[in-house]
N, CA, C and O atoms as CSV, one atom per row, in Angstrom:
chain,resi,resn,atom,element,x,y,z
A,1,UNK,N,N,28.915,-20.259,-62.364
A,1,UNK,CA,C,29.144,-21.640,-61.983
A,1,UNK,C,C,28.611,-21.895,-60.582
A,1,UNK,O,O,28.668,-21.067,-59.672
A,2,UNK,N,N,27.902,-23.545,-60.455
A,2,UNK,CA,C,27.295,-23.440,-58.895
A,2,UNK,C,C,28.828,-23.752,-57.843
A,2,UNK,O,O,30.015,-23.774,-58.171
A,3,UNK,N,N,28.246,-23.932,-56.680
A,3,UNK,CA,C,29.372,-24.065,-55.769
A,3,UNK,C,C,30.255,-25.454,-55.942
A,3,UNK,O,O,31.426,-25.732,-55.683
A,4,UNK,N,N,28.827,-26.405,-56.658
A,4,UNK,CA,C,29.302,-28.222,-57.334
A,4,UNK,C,C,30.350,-28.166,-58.124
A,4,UNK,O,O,31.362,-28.852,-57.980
A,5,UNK,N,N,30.139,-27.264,-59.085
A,5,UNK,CA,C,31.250,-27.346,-60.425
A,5,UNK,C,C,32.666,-26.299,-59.449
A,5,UNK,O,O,33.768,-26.533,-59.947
A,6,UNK,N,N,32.731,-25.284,-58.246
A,6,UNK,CA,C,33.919,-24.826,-57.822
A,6,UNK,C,C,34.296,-25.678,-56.770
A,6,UNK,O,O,34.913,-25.364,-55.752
A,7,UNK,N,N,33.841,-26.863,-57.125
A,7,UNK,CA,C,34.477,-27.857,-55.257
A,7,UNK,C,C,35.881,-28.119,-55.785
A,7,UNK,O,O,36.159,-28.353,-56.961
A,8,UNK,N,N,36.717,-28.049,-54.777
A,8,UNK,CA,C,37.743,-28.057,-54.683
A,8,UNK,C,C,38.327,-29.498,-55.511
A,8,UNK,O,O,39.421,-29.469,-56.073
A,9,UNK,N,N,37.421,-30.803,-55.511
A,9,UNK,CA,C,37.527,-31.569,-56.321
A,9,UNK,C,C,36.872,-31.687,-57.524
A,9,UNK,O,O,37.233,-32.647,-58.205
A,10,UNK,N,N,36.297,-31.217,-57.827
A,10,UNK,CA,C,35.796,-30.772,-59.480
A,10,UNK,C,C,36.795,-30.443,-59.533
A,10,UNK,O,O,37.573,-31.376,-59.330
A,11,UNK,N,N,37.458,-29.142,-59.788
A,11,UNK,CA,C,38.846,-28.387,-60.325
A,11,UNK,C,C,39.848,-28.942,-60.399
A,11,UNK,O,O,40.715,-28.659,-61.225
A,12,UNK,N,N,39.966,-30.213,-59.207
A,12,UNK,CA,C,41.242,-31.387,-59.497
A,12,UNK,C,C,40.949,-32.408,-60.437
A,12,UNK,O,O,41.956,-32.674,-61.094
A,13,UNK,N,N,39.848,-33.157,-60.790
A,13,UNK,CA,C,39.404,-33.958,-61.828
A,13,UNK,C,C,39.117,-33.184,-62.645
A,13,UNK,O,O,40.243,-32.951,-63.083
A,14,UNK,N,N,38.733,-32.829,-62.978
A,14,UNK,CA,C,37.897,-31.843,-64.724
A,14,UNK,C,C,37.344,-32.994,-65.311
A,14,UNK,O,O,37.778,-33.264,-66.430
A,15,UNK,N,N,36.582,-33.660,-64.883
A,15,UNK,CA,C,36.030,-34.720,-65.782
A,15,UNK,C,C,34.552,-34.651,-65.721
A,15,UNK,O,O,33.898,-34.747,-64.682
A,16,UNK,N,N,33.961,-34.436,-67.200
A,16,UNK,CA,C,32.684,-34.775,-67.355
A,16,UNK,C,C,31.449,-35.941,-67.995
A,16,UNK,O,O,31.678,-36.961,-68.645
A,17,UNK,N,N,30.821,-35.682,-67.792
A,17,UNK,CA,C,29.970,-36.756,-67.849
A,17,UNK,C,C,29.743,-37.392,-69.389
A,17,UNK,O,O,29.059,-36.611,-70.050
A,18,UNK,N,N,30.032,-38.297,-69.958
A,18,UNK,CA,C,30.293,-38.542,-71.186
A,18,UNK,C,C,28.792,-38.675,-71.971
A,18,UNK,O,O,28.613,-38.886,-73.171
A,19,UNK,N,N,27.665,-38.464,-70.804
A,19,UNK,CA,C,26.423,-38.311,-71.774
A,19,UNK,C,C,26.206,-36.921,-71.824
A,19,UNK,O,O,26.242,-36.243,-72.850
A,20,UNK,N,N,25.983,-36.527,-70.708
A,20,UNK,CA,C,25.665,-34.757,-70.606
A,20,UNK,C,C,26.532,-33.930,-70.087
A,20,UNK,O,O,25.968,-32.933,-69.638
A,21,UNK,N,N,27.415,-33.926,-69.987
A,21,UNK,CA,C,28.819,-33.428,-69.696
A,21,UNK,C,C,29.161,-32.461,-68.462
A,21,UNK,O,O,30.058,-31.619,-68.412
A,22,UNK,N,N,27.828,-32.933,-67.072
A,22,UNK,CA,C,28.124,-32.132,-66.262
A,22,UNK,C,C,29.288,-32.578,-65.376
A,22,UNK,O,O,29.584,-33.769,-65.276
A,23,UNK,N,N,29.946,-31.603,-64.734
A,23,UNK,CA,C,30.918,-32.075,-63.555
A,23,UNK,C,C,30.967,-33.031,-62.959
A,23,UNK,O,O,29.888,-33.186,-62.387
A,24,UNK,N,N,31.938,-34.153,-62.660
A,24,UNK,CA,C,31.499,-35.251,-61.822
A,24,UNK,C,C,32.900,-35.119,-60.936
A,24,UNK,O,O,34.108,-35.013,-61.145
A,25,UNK,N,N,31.763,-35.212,-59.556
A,25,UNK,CA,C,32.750,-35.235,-58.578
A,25,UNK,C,C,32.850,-36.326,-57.603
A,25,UNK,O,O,33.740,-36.518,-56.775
A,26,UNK,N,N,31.431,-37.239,-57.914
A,26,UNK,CA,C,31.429,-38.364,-56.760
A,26,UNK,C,C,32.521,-39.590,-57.242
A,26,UNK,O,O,32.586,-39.717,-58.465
A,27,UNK,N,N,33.018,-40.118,-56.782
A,27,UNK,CA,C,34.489,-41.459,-56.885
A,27,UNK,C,C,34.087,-42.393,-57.992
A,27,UNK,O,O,34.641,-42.833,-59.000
A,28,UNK,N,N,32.556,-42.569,-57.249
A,28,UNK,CA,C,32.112,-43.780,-58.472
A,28,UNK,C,C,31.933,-43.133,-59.793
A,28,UNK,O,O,32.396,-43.693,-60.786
A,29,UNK,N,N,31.373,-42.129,-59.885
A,29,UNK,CA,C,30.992,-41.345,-61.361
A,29,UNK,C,C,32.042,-40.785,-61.791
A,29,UNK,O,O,31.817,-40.439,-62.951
A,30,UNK,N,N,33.014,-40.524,-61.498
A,30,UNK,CA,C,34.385,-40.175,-61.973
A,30,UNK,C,C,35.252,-41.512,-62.942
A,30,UNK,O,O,35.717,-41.610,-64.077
A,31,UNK,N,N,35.111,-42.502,-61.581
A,31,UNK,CA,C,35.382,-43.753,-62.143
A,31,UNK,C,C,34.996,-44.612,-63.403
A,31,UNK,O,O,35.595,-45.443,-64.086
A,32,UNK,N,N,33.566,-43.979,-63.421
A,32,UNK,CA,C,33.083,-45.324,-64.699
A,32,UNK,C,C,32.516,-43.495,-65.753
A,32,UNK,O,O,31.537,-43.523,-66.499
A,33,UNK,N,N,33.308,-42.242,-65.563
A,33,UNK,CA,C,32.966,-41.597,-66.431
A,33,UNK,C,C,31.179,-41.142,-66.706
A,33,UNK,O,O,30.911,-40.692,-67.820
A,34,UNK,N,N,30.524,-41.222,-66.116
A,34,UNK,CA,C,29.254,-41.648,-66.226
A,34,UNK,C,C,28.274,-40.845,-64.753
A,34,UNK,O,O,28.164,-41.750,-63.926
A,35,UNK,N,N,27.783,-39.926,-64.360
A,35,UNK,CA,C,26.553,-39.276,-63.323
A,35,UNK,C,C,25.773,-40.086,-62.973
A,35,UNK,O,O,25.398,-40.980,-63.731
A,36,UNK,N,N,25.370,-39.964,-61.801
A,36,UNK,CA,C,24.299,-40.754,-61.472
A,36,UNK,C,C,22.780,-40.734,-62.469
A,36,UNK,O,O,22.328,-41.596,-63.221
A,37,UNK,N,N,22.486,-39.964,-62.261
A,37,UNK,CA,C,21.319,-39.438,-63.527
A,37,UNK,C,C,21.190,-40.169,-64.715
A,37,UNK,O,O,20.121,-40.608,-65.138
A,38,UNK,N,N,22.728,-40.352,-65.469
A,38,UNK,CA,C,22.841,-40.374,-66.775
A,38,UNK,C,C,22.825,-42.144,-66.270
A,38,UNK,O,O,21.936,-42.809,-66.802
A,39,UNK,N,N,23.839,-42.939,-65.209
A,39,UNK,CA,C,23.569,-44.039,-65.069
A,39,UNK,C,C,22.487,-44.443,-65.327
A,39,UNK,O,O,22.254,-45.030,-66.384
A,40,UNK,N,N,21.492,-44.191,-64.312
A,40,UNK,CA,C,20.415,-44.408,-63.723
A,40,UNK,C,C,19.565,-44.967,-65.495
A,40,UNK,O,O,19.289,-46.055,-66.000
A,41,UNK,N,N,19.402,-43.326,-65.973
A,41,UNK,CA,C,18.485,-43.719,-67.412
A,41,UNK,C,C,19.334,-44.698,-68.449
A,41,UNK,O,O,18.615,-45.234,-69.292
A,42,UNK,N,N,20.643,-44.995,-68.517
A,42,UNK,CA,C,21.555,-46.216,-69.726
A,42,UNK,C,C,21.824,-46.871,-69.090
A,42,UNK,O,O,22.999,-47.221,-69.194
A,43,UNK,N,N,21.059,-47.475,-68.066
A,43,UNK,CA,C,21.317,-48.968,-67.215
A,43,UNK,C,C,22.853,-48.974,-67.011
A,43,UNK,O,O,23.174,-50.052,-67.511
A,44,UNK,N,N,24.020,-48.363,-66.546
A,44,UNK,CA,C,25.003,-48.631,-66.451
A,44,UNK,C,C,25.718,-47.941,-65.191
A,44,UNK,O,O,26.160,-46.804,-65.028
A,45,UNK,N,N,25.649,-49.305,-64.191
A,45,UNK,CA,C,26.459,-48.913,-63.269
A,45,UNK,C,C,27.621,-49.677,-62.607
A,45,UNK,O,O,28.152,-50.466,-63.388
A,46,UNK,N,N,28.165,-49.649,-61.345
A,46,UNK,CA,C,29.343,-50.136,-61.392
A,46,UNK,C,C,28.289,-50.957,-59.794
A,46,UNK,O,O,27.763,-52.070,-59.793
A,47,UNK,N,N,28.291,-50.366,-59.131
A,47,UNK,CA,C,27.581,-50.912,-58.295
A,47,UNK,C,C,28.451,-50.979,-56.840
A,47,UNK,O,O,28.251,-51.649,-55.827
A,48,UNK,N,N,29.506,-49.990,-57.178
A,48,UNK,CA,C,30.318,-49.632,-55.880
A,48,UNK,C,C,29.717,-50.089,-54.066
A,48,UNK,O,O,28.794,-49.398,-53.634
A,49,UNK,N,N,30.057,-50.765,-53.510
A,49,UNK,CA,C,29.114,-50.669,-51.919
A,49,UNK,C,C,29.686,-49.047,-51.479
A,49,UNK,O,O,30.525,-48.283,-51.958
A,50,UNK,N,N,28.496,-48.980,-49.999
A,50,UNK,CA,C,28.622,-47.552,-50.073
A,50,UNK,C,C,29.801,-47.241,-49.238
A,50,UNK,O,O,29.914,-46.075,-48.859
A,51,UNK,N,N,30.223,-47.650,-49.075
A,51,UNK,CA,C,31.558,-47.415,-47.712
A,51,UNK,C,C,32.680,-47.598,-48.794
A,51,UNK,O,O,33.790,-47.238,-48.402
A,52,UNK,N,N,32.614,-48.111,-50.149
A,52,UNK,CA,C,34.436,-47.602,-50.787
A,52,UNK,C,C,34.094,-46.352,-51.464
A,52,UNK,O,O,35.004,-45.537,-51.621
A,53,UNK,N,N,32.661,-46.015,-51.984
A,53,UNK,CA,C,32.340,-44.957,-52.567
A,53,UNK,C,C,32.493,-43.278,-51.441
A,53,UNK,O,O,32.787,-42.135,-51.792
A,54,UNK,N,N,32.185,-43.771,-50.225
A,54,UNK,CA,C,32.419,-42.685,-49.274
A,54,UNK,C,C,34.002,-43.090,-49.087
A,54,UNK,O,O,34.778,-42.310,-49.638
A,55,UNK,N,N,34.440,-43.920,-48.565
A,55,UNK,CA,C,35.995,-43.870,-48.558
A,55,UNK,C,C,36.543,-42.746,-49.420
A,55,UNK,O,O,37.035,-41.711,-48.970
A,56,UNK,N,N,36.356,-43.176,-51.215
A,56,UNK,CA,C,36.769,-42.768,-51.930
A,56,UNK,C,C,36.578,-41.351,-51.950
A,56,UNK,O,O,37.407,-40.651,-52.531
A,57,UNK,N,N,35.651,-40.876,-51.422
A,57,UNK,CA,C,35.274,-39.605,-52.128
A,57,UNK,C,C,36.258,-38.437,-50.674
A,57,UNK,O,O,36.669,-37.277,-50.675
A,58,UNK,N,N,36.260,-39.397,-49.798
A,58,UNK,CA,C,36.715,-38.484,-48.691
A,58,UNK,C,C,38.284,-38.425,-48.905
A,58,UNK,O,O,38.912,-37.373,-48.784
A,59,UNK,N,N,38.800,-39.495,-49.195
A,59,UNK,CA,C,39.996,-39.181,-50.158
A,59,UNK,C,C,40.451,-38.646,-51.346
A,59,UNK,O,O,41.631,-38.372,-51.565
A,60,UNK,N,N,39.327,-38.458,-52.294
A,60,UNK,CA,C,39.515,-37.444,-53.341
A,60,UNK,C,C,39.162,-35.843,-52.782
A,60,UNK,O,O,39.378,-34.810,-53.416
A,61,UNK,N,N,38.644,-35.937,-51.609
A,61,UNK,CA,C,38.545,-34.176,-51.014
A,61,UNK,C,C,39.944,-34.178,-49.939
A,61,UNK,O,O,40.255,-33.017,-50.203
A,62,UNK,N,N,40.462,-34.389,-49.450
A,62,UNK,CA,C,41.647,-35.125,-49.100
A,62,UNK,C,C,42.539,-34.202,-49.575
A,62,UNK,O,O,42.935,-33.115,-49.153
A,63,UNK,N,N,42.899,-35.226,-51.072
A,63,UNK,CA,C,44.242,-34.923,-52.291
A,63,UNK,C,C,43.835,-33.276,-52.877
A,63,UNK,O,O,44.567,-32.321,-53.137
A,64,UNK,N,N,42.194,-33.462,-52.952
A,64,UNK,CA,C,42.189,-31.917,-53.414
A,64,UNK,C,C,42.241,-30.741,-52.778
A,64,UNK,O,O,42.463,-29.711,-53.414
A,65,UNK,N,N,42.006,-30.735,-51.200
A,65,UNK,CA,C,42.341,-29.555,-50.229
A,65,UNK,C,C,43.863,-29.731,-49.508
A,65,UNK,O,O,44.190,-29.071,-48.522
A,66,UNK,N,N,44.561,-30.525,-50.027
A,66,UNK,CA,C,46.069,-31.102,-49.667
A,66,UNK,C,C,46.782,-31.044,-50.908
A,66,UNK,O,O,47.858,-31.636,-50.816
A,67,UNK,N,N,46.603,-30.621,-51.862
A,67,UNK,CA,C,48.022,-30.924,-52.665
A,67,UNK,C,C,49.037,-31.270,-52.681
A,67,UNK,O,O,49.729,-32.119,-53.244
A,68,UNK,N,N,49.139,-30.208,-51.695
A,68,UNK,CA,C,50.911,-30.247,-51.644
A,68,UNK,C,C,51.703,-31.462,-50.550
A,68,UNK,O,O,52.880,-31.564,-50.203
A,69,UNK,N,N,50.690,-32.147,-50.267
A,69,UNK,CA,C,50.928,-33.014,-48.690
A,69,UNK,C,C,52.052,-33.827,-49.199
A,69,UNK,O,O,52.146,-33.906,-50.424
A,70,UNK,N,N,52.930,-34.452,-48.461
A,70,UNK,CA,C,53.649,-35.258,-49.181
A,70,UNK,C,C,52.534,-37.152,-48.939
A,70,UNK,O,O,52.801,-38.313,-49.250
A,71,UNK,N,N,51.556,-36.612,-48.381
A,71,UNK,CA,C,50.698,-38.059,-48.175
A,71,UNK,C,C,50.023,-38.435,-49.368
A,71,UNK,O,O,49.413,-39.499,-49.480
A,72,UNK,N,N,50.136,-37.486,-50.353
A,72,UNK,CA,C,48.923,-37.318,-51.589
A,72,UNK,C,C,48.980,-38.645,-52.218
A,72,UNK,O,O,48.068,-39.471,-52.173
A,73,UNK,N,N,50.127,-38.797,-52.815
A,73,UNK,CA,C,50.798,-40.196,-53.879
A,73,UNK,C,C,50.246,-41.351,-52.633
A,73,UNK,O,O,49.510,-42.137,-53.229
A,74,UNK,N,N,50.319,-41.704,-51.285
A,74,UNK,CA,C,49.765,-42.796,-50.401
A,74,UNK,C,C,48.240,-42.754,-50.265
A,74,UNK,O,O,47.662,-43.637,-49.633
A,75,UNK,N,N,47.343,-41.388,-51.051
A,75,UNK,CA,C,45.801,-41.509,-50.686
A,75,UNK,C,C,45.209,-41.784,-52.074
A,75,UNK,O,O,44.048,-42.119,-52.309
A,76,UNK,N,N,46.266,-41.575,-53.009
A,76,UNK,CA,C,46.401,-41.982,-54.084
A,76,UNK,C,C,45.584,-43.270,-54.793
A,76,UNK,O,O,44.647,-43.604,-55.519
A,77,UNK,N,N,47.448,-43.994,-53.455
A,77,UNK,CA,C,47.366,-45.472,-53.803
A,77,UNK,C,C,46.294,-46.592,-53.382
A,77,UNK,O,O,46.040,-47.696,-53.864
A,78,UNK,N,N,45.698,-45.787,-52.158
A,78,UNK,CA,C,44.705,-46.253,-51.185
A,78,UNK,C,C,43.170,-46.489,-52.422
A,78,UNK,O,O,42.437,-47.467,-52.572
A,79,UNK,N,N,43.170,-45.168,-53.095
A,79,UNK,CA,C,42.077,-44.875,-53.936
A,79,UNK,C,C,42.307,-46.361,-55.246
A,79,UNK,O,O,41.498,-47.281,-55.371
A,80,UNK,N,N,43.157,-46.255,-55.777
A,80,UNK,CA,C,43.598,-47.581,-56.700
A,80,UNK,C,C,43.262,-48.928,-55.694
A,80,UNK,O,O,42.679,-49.825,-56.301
A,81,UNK,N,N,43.545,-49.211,-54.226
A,81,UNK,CA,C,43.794,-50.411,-54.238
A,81,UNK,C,C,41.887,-50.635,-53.798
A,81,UNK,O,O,41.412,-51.770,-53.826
A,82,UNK,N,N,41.239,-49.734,-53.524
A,82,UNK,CA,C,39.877,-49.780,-53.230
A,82,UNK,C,C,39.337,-50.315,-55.129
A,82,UNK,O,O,38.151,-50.496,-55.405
A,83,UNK,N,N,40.123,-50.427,-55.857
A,83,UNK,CA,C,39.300,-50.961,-57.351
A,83,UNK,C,C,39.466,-49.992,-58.131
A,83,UNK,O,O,39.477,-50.383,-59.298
A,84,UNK,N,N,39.693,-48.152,-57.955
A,84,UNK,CA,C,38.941,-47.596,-58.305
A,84,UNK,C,C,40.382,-47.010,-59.161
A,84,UNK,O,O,41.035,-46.116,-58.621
A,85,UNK,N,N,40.972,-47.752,-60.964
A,85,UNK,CA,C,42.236,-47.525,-61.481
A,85,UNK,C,C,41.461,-46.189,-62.079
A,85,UNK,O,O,42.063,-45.189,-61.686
A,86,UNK,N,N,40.867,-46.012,-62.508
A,86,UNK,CA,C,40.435,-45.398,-63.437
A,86,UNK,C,C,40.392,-43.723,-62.892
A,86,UNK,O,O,40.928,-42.796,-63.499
A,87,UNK,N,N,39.753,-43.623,-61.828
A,87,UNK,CA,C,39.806,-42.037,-60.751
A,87,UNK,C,C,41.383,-41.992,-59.935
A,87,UNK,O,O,41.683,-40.993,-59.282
A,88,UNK,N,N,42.269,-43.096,-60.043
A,88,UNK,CA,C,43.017,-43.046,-59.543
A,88,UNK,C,C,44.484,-42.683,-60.591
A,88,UNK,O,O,45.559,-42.411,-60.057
A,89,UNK,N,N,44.365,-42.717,-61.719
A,89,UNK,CA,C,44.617,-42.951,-63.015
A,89,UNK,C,C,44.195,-40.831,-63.165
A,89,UNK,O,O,45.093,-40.003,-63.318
A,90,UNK,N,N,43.129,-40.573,-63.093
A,90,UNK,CA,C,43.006,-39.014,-63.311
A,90,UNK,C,C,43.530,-38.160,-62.445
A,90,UNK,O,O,43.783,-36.975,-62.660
A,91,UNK,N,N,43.779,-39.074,-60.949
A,91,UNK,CA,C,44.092,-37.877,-60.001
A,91,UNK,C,C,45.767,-37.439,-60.351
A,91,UNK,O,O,46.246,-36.306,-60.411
A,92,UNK,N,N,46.506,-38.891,-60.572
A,92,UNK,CA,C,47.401,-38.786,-61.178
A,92,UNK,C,C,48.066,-37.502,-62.123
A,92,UNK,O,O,48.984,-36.696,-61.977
A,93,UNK,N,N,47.067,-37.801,-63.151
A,93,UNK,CA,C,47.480,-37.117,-64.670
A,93,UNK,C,C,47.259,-35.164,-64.282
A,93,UNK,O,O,47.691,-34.203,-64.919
A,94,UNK,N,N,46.420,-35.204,-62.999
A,94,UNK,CA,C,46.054,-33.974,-62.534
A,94,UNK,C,C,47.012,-33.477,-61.375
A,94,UNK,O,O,46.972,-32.314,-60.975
A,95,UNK,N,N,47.740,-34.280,-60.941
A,95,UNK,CA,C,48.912,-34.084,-59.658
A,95,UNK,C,C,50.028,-34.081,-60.510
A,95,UNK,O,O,51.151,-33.905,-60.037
A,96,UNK,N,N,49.803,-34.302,-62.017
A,96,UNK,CA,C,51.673,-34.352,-62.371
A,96,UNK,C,C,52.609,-33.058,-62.662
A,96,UNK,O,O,52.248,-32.132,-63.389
A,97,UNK,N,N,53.947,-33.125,-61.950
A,97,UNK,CA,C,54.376,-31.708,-62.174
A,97,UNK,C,C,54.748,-31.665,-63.453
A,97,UNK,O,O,55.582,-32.448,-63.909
A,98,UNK,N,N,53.952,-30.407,-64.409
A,98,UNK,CA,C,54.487,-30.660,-65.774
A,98,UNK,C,C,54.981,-28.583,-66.165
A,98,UNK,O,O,54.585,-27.445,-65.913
A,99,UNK,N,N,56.132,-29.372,-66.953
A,99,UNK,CA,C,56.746,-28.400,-67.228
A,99,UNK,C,C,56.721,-27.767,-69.053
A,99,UNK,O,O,57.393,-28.375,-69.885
A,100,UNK,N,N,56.138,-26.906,-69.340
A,100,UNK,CA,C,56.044,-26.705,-70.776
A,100,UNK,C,C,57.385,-25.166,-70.933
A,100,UNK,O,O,57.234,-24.136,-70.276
A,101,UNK,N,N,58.369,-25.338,-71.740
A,101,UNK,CA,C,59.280,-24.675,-72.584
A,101,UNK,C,C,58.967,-24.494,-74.078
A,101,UNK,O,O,58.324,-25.277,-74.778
A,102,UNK,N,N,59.587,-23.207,-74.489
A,102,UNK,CA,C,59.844,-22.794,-75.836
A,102,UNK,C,C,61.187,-22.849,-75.800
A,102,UNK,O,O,61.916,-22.402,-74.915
A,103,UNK,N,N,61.574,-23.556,-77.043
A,103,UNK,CA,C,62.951,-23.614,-77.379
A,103,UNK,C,C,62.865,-23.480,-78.492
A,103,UNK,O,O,62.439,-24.431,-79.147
A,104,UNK,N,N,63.161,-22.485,-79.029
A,104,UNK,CA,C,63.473,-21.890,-80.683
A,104,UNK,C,C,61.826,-22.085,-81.095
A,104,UNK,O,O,60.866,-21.597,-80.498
A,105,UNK,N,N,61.805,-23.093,-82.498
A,105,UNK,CA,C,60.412,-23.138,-83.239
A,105,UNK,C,C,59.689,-24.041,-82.357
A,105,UNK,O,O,58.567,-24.275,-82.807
A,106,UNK,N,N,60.034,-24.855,-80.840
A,106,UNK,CA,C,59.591,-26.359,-80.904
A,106,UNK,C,C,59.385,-25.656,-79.330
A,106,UNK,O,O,59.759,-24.599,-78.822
A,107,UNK,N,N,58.374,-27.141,-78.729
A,107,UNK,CA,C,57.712,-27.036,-77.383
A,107,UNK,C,C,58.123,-28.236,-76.400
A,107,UNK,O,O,57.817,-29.424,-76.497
A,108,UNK,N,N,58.750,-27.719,-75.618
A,108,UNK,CA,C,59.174,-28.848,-74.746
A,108,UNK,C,C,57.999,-29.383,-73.205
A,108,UNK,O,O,57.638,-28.634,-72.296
A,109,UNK,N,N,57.710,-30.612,-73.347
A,109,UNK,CA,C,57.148,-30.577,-72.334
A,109,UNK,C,C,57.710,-31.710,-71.773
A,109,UNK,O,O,57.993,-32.805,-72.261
A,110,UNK,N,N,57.853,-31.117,-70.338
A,110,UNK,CA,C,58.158,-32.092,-69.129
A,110,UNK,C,C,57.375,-33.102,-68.164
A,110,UNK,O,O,56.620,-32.567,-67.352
A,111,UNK,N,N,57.439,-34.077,-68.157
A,111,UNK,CA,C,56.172,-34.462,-67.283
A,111,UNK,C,C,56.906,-35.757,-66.580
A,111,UNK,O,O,58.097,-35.977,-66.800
A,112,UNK,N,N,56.122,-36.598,-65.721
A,112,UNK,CA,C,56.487,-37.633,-64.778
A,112,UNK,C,C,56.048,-38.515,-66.104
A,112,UNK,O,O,55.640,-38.173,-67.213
A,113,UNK,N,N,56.277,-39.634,-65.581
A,113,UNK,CA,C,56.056,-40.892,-66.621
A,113,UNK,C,C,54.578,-41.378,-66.097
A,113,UNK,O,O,54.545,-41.791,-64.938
A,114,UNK,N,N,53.576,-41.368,-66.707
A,114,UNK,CA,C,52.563,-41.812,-66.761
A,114,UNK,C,C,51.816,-42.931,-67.966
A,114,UNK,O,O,51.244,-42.595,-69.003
A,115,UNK,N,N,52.047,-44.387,-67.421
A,115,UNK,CA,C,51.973,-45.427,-68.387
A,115,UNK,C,C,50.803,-44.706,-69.062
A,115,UNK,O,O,50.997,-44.234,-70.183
A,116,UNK,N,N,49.287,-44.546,-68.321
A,116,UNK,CA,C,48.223,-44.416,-68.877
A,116,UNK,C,C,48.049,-42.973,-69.959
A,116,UNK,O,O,47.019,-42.489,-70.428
A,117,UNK,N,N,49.137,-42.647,-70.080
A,117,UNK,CA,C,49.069,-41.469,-71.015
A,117,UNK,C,C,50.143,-41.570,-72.078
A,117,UNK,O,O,50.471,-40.711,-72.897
A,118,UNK,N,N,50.596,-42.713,-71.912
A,118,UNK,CA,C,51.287,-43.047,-73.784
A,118,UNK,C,C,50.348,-43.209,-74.964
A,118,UNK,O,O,50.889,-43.573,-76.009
A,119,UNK,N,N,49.258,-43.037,-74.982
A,119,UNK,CA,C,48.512,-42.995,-75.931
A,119,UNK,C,C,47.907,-41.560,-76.479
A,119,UNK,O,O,47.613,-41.451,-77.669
A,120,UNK,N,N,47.721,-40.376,-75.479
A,120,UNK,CA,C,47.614,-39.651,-75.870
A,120,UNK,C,C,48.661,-38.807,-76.391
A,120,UNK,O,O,48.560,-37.938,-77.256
A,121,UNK,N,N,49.872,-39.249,-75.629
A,121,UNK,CA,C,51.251,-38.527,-76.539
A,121,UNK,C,C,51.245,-38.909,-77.484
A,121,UNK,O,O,50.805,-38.161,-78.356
A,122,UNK,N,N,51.691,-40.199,-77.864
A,122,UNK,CA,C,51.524,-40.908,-79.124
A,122,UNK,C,C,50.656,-40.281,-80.345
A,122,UNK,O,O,51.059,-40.133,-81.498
A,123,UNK,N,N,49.575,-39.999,-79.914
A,123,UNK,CA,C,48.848,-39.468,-80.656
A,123,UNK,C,C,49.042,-37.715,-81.125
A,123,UNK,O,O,48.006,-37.170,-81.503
A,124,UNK,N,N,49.876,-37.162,-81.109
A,124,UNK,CA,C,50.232,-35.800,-81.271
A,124,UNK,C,C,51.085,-35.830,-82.847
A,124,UNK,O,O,52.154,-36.435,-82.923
A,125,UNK,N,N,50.789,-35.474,-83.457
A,125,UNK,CA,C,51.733,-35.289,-85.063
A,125,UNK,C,C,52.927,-34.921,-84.769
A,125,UNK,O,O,53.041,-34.255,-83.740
A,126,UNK,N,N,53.947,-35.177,-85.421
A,126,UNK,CA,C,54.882,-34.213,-85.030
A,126,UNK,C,C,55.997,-34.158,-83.750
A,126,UNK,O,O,57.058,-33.538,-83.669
A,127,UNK,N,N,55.240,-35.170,-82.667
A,127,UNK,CA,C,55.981,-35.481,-81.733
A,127,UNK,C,C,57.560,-35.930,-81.725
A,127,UNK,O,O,57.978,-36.450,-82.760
A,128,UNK,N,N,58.562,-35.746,-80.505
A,128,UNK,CA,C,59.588,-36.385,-81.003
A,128,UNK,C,C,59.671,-37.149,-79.199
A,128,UNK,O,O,59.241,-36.370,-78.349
A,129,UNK,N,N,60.060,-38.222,-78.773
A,129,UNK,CA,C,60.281,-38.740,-77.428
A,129,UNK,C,C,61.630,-38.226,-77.256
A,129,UNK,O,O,62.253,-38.119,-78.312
A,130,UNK,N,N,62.273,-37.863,-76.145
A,130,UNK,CA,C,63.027,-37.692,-75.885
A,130,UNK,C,C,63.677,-37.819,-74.206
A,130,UNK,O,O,63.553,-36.827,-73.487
A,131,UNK,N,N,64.216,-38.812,-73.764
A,131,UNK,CA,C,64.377,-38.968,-72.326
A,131,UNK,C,C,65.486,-38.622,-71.736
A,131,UNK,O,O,65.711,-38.920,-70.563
A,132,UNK,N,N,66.335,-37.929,-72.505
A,132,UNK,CA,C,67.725,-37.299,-71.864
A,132,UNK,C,C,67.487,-36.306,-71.723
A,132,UNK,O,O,68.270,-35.872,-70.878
A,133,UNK,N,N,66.597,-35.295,-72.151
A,133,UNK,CA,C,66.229,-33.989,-72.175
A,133,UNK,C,C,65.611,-33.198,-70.931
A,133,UNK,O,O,65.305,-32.011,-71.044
């Protein structure tokens, strides 16, 4: 792997490029899912100015060499109110403390409440919700 795919924010997003599926680590290409490259040739960009795209990105290296900060959830919010729901929405789903148990035949998992991920629970066979647990 190059040093691009071990940056400390690659490993916090894991998100790839939905044409060619390399690592994306810049704010805007995280955001609209999509590399510059791959933009560039399917006409599709977002058109970020360059000062929220550097904002952004210096705050996604930030949250990813800080984890544990208690500032993370405020560079977070900074990243959302710059436009950007969508990278702000992954850093999320990648900061959540989640807890997985075996209990007898069944799998318990613990997690924070994340609106943007009722759809992929939802989508599991077999599921049961449970909020007293």
């Amino acid at each position: 792997m190059s040093d691009y795919e071990n940056a400390p924010a690659a490993k916090l997003l894991a998100t790839n490029c939905i044409f060619c599926r390399r690592v994306l680590i810049d704010s805007e290409s995280v955001e609209c899912g999509v590399g510059p490259v791959c933009r560039e040739r399917n006409g599709y960009d977002l058109n970020l100015p360059e000062s929220t795209r550097k904002q952004a990105n210096i705050l996604v290296h930030q949250i990813s060499t800080n984890r544990n900060s208690p500032e993370v959830k405020s560079w977070v919010k900074n990243i959302r109110d710059l436009g950007l729901d969508n990278l702000a929405d992954k850093l999320e789903g990648a900061l959540a403390d989640v807890v997985i148990e075996e209990k007898g035949s069944n799998l318990w998992v613990k997690t924070p409440y994340l609106e943007s991920s009722l759809g992929s629970w939802r989508s599991i066979p077999g599921r049961v919700f449970n909020c007293e647990a």
